[in-house]
N, C-alpha and C positions, 0 to 999 in steps of 0.2 A: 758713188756720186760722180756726173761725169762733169768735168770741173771746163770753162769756156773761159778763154783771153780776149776782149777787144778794144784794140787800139782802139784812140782818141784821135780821128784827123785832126782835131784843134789844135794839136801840137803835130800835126806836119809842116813838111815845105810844102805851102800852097802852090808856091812855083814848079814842083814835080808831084802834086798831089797824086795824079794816075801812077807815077811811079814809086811810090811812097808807099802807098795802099798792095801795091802787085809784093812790095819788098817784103813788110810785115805778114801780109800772107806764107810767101814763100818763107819768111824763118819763123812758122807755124803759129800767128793768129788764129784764130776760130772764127770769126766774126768783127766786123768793119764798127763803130761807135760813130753816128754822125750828128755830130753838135750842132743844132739850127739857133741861134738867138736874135733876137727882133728889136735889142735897145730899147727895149718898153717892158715887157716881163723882168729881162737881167739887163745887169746898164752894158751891154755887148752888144754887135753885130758880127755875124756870120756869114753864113751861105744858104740857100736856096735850093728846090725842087730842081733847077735849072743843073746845078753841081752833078746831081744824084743823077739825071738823066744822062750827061754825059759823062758820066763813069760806066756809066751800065753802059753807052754808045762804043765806047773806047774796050770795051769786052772782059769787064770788072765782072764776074756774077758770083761773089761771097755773099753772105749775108750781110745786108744792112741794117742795122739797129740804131733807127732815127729816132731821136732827142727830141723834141718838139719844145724847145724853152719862148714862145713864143704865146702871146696873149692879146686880140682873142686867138683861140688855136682851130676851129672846125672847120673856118675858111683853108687853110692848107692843106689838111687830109687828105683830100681825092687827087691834090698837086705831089702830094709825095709817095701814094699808090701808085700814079701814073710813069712816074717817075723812076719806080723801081725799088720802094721801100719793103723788107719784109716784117719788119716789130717798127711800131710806131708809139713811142710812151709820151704820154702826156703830163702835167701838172692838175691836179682837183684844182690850183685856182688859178687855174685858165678858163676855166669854162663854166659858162652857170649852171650847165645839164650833164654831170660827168655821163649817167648813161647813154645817152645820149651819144655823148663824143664816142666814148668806146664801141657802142653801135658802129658808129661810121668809121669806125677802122676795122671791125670785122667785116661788116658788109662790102667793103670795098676789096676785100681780099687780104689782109693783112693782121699780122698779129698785135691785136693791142696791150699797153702797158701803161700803169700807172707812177707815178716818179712823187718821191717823198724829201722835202726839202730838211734839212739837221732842226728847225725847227717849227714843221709840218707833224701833228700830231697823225696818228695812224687810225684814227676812227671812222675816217669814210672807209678806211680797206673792206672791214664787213660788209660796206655795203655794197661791192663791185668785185669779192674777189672772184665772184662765180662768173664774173666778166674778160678776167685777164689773162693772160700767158707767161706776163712778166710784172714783177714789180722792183722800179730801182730806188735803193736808197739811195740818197747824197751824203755822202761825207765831206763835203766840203758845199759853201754856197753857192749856187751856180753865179758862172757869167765870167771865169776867167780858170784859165787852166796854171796851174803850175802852183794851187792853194796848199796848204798843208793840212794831215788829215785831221777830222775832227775823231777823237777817241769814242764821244759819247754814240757816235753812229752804230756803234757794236752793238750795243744795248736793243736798239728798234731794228739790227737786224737779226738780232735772237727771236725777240718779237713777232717780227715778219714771218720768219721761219715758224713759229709755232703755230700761227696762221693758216700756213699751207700746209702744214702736215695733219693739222685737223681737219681740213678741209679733204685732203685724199685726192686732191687735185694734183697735175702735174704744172706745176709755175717755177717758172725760171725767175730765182733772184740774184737782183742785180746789187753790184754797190764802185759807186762813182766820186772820184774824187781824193787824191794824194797818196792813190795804192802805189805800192813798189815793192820792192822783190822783199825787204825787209818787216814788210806788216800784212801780204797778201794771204801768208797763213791764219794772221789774227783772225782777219776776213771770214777765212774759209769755218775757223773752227766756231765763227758765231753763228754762220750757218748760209754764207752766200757761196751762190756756185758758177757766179759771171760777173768777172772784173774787170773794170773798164779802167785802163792805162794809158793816158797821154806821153806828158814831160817822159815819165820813166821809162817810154820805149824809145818813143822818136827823138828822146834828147840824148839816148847812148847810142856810144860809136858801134855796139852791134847789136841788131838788132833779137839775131838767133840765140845772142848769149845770155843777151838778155831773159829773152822769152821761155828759153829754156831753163835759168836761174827760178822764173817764178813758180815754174813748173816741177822741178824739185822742191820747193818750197813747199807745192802744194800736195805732191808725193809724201813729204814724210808725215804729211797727217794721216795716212790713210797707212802708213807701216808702221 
């Protein structure tokens, strides 16, 4: 299993945010995590299409994997295609037509995903998994980074996991929320294989050592 890291900008310095993003990469990210929150879905406000355009202008081109915590959500879609998004995950209660939304993230060009709140039961999954690319658990509530993890989120990512492997699909899951180098293996062995890391990268003094720590961690499941 090929196992993916992505930073959280939520925990960048917004102030060198381009430089932030180029750092984490170069001490080997996979993939970029962009927290969009609207103060109406999660009690938070974020950043905008607008961000995501000028990082892609500034000559960013990782993968972006935008968060859409934002409700209603359909009206931003084609703003965050445009913009440079490549996975686009939604919430089910964002929107009153989940197929619908997920429609409008593949047609636009973009890979969609669906996002599972610690107490969002998983019963729509059947009915869209033959829609997604990605589905992310939360382990923590959205709307603020730097939460501690919730333990029961293993459980629905066992879950999740048995979902996609009956399915014979290829879905990247996700699990968001209080990872760090001391529980990313939990993670891995309940069956996620893309961890999204705020506080626990950008709040160490290095980044590579970091990254590289979780990455042994996530080595010795596999020896």
């Amino acid at each position: 299993m090929s196992y993916w890291i992505a930073p959280s900008i939520l925990s960048a310095d917004f102030a060198r945010l381009g430089d932030e993003i180029n750092a984490v990469l170069s001490a080997g990210a996979d993939l970029i995590h962009f927290d969009v929150m609207d103060n109406h879905y999660v009690p938070n406000l974020t950043i905008g299409p607008l961000v995501l355009a000028s990082l892609r202008k500034a000559g960013i081109t990782s993968t972006m994997d935008v968060h859409l915590m934002v409700k209603p959500v359909d009206r931003l879609i084609g703003d965050f295609i445009a913009a440079g998004a490549d996975i686009i995950s939604v919430h089910p209660e964002s929107t009153e037509h989940l197929h619908r939304t997920l429609g409008l993230i593949r047609e636009g060009g973009a890979k969609p995903g669906i996002v599972f709140n610690p107490a969002t039961p998983l019963t729509v999954l059947g009915e869209v998994l033959e829609q997604v690319d990605l589905v992310l658990v939360m382990s923590v509530n959205p709307g603020f980074g730097g939460q501690e993890f919730i333990a029961s989120s293993l459980d629905k990512i066992r879950d999740v996991r048995s979902l996609i492997t009956a399915s014979a699909r290829d879905v990247r899951l996700e699990i968001d929320g209080g990872i760090k180098v001391d529980n990313i293996a939990l993670a891995a062995q309940a069956g996620a294989d893309t961890f999204v890391a705020g506080s626990a990268i950008f709040g160490s003094n290095d980044y590579a050592a970091t990254i590289a720590a979780m990455r042994d961690a996530l080595g010795s499941i596999d020896g």
